[in-house]
C-alpha positions as CSV (number, residue, x, y, z in Angstrom):
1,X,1.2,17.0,-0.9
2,X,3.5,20.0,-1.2
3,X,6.8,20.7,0.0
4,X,7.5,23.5,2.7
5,X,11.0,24.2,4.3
6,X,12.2,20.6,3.1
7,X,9.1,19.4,5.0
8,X,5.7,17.5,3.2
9,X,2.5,19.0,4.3
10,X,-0.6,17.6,4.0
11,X,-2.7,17.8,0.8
12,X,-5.5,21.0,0.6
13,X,-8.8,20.9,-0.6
14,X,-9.3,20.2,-4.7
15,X,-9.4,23.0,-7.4
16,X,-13.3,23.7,-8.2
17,X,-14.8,21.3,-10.5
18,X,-12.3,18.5,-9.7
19,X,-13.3,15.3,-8.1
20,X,-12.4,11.4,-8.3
21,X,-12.7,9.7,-11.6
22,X,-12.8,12.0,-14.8
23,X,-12.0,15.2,-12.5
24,X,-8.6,12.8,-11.9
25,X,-7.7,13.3,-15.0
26,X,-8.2,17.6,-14.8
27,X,-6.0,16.8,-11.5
28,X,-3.2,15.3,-13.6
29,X,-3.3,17.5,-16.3
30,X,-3.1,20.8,-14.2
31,X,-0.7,19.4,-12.1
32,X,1.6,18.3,-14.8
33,X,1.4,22.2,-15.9
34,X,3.3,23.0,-12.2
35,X,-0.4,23.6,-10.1
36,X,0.7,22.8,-6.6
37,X,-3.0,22.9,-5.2
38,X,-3.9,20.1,-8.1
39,X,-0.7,18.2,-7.2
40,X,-2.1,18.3,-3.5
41,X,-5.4,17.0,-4.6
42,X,-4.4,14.5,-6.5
43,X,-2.3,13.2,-4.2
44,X,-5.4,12.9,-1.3
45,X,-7.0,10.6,-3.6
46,X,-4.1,7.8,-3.7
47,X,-2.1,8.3,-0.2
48,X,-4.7,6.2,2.1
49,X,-3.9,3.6,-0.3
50,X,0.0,3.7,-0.7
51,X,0.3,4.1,2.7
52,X,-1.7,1.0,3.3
53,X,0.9,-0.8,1.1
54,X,3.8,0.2,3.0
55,X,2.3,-0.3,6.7
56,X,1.4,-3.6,5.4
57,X,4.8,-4.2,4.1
58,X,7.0,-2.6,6.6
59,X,4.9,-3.2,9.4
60,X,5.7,-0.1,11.2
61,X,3.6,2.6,11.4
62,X,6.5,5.3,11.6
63,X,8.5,3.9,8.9
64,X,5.3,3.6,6.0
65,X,4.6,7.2,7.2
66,X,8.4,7.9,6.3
67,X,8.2,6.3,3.0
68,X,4.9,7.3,1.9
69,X,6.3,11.3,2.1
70,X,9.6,10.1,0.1
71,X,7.1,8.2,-2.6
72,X,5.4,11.4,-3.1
73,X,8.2,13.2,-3.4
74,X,9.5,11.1,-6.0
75,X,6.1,11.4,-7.1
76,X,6.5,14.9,-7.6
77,X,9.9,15.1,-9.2
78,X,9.0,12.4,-11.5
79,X,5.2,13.7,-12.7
80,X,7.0,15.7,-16.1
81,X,8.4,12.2,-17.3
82,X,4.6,10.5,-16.8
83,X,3.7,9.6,-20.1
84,X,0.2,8.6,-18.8
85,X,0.6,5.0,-20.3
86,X,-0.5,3.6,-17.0
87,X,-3.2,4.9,-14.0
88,X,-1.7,6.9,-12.0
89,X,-2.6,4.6,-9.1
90,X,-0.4,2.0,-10.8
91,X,2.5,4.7,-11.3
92,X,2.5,5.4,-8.0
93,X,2.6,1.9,-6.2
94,X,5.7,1.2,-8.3
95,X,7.6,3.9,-7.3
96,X,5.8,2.6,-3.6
97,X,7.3,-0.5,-4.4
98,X,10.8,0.0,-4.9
99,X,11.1,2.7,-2.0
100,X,9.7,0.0,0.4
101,X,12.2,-2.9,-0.8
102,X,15.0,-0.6,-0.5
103,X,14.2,0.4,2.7
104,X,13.2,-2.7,3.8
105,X,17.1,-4.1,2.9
106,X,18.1,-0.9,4.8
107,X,16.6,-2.2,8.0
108,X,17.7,-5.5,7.5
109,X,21.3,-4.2,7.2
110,X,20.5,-2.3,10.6
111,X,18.6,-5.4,12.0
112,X,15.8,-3.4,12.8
113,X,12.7,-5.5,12.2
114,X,9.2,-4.4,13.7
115,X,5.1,-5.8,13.1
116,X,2.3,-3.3,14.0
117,X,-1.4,-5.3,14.7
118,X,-3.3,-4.8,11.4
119,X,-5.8,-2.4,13.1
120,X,-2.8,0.5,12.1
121,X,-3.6,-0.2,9.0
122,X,-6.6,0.7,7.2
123,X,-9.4,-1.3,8.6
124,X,-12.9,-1.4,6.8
125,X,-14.6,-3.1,9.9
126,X,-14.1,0.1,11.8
127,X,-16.4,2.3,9.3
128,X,-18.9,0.1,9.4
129,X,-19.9,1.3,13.1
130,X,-19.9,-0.5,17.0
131,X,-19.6,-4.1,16.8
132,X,-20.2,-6.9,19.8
133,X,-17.1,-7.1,22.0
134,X,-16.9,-10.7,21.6
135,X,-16.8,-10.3,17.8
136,X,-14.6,-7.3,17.9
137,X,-12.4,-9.6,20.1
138,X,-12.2,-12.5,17.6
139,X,-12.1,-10.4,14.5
140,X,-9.1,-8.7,16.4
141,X,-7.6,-12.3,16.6
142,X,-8.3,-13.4,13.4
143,X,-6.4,-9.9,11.8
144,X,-3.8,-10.7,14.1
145,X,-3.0,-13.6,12.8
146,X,-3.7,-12.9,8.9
147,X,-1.2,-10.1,9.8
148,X,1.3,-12.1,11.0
149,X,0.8,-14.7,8.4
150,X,1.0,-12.4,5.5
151,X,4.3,-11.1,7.8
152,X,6.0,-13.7,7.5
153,X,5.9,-14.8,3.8
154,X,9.0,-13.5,1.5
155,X,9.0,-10.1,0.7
156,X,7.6,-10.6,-3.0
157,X,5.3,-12.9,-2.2
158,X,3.6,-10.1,0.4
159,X,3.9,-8.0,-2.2
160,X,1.5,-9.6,-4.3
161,X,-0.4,-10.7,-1.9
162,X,-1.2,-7.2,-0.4
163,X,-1.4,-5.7,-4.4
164,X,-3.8,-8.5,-5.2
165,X,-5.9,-9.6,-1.8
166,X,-6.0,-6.0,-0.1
167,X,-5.7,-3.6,-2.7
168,X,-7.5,-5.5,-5.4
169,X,-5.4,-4.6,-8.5
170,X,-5.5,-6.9,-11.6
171,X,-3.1,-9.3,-12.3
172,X,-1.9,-6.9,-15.1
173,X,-1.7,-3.7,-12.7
174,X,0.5,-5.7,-10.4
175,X,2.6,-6.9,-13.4
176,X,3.4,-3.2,-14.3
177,X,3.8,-2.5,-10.4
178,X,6.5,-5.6,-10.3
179,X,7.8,-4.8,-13.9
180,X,7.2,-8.8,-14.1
181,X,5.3,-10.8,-16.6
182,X,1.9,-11.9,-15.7
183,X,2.6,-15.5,-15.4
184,X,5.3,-14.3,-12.9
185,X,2.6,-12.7,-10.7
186,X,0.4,-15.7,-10.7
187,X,3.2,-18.0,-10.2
188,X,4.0,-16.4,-6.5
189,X,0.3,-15.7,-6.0
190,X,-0.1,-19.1,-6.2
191,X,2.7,-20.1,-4.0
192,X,1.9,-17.3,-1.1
193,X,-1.3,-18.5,-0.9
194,X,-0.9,-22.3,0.1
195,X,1.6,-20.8,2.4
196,X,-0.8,-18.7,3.9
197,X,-3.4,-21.3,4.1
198,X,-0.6,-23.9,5.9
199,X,0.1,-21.2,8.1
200,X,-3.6,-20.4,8.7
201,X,-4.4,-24.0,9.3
202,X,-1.4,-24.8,11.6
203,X,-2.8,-23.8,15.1
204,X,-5.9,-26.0,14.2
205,X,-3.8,-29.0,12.9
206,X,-1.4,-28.7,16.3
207,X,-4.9,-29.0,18.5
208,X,-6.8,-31.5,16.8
209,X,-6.6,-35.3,18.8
């Protein structure tokens, strides 16, 4: 994602001979060097995914688009000090991750607080082709509700939760996204799930005789 007039523009097609895995890597190094289109292609392998994050965390689709261009922007500025210690993935949730809680504290000063259904963000059900209506209905219903539960949790408890249920990182990826010890991570894990589930479970509990 380059800069243009102040403005981020979408990411162009990948130098020749650069793809996802080792080509990465030939992304990351060229980039590092100051090449804009490798920068650009980089960047379209991991912005689906941070953006994810951030819809998922700030529930509004505006805002995660906001703060995905200001993570990659950071991004940018910061790819000289990258010492390539971690993925870049991993690098890039963290500085996802600290952008989102200060902006979510900014809304809360503002009292601005907004959910989106989960269908804005990415939803793997929707690749997979046309569905029944009844069971697009009820898997609507059920995201709706996983949404809202997952909503309503702490803020670092949704963290993990989205790092480790959604985005499938390791417990040691999230621990250098969090800059917290492992134990920490499976410690509110722990605790965001039986909140989930109560939540989950609720409705049921309220209906049954």
């Amino acid at each position: 994602m380059a800069e243009s007039d102040g403005a981020v523009v979408m990411p162009i097609a990948a130098p020749p001979g650069a793809t996802a895995g080792e080509g990465a890597d030939v992304l990351l190094a060229r980039a590092r060097r100051g090449d804009e289109r490798a920068f650009a292609a980089l960047l379209r392998l991991h912005q689906d995914r941070v953006y994810d994050l951030l819809v998922r965390m700030l529930g509004d689709k505006a805002e995660a688009e906001d703060v995905t261009q200001e993570v990659f922007l950071a991004f940018h500025r910061a790819l000289p000090r990258f010492r390539g210690e971690s993925r870049v993935s991993t690098w890039l949730f963290r500085i996802a991750k600290n952008h989102c809680l200060n902006r979510i504290k900014y809304l809360g000063r503002r009292g601005a607080s907004r959910q989106v259904p989960l269908e804005d963000a990415d939803d793997p059900a929707a690749a997979e082709g046309p569905e029944r209506p009844d069971r697009t209905l009820e898997r609507r219903r059920t995201d709706e509700r996983v949404q809202a539960a997952i909503a309503a949790l702490p803020e670092e408890q949704r963290l993990v939760v989205v790092l480790r249920e959604i985005e499938g990182l390791s417990y040691e990826e999230i621990a250098e996204v969090l800059e917290q010890p492992e134990g920490t991570v499976k410690s509110r894990l722990h605790r965001a799930r039986l909140a989930l589930a109560r939540s989950l479970a609720a409705p049921a509990e309220e209906k049954a005789p």
